[in-house]
One Martini backbone bead per residue (centre of mass of N, CA, C, O) as a GRO file, in nm:
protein
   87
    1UNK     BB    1  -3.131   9.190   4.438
    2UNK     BB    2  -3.372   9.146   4.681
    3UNK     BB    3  -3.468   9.064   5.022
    4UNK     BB    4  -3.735   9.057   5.276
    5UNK     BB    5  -3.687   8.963   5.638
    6UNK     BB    6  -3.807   9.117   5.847
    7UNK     BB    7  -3.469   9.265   5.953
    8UNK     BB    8  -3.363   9.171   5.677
    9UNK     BB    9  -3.137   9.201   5.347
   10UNK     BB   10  -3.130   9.061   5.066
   11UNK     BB   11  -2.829   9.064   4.852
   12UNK     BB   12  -2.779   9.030   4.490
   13UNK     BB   13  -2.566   9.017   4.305
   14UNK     BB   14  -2.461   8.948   3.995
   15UNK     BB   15  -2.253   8.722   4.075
   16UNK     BB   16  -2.437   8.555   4.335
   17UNK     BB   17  -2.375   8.708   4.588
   18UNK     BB   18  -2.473   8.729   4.928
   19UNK     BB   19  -2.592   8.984   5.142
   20UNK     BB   20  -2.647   9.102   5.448
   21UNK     BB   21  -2.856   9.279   5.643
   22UNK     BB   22  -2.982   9.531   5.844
   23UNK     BB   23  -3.249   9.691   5.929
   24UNK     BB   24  -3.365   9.992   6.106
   25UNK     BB   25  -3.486  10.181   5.850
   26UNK     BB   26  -3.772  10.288   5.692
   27UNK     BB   27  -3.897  10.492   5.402
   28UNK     BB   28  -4.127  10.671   5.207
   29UNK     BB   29  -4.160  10.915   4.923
   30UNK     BB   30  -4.389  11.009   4.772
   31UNK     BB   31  -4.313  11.231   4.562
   32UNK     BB   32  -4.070  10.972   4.465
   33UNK     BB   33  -4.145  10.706   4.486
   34UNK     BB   34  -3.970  10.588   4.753
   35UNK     BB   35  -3.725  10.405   4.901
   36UNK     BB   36  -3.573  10.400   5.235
   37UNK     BB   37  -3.224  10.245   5.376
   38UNK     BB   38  -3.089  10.159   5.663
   39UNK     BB   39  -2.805  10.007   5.687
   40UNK     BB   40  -2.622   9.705   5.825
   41UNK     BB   41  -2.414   9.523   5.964
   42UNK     BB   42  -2.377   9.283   6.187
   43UNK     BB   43  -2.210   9.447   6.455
   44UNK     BB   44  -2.256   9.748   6.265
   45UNK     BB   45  -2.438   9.994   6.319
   46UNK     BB   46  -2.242  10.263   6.307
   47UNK     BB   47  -2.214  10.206   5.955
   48UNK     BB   48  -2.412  10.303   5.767
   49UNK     BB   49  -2.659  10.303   5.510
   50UNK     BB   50  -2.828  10.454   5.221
   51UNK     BB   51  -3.068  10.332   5.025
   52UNK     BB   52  -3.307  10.305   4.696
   53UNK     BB   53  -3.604  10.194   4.611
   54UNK     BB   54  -3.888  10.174   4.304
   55UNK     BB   55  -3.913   9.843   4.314
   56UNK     BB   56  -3.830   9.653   4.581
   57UNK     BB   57  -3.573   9.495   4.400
   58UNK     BB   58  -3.367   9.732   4.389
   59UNK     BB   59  -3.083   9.925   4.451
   60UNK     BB   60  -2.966  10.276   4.484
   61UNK     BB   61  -2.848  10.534   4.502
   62UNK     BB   62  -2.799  10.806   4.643
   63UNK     BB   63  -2.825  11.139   4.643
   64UNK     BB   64  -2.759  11.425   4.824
   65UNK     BB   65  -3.070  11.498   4.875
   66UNK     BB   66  -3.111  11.277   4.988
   67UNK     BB   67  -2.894  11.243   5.195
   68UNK     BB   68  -3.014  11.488   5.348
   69UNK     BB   69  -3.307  11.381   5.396
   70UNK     BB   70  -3.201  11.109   5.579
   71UNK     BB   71  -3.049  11.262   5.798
   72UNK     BB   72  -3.308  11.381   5.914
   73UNK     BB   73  -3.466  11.101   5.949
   74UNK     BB   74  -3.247  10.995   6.160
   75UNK     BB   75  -3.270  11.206   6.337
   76UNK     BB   76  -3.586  11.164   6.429
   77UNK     BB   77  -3.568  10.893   6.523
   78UNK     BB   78  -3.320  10.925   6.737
   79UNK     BB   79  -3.525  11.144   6.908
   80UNK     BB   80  -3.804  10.964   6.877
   81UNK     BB   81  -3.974  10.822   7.137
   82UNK     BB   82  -4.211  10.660   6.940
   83UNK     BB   83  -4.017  10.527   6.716
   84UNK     BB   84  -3.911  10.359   6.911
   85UNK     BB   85  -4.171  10.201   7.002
   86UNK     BB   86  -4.228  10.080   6.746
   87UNK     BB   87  -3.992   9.837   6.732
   0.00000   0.00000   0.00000
């Protein structure tokens, strides 16, 4: 289960314990209807995770073609003086 606050991620495994992640940014991809996450612990930034959730509540891993077009999308934001100015 998931739980977003600000610009923290909080992820409750099933055993119970709670991990928090910053997120960096998110989009949506209209087409899968799903949501993308690109995640970090707190102090390391340069560490990215990039996870997929269709219902907002739960996180799944990403597919190959996923995780291809998610780094696309993080190459565009990192380029992008528009996107970082939105932060």
């Amino acid at each position: 289960m998931i739980e977003i606050q600000d610009n923290t991620m909080l992820i409750t495994r099933e055993d119970g314990v709670t991990d928090t992640y910053k997120i960096l940014f998110y989009y949506h991809n209209p087409e899968r209807n799903k949501d993308y996450y690109f995640l970090y612990e707190e102090g390391n930034p340069d560490e990215l995770i990039v996870m997929g959730s269709e219902d907002g509540t739960s996180l799944t891993d990403v597919s190959d073609e996923e995780f291809e077009e998610a780094d696309e999308m993080l190459a565009t934001y990192e380029n992008d003086p528009k996107m970082k100015d939105e932060e």
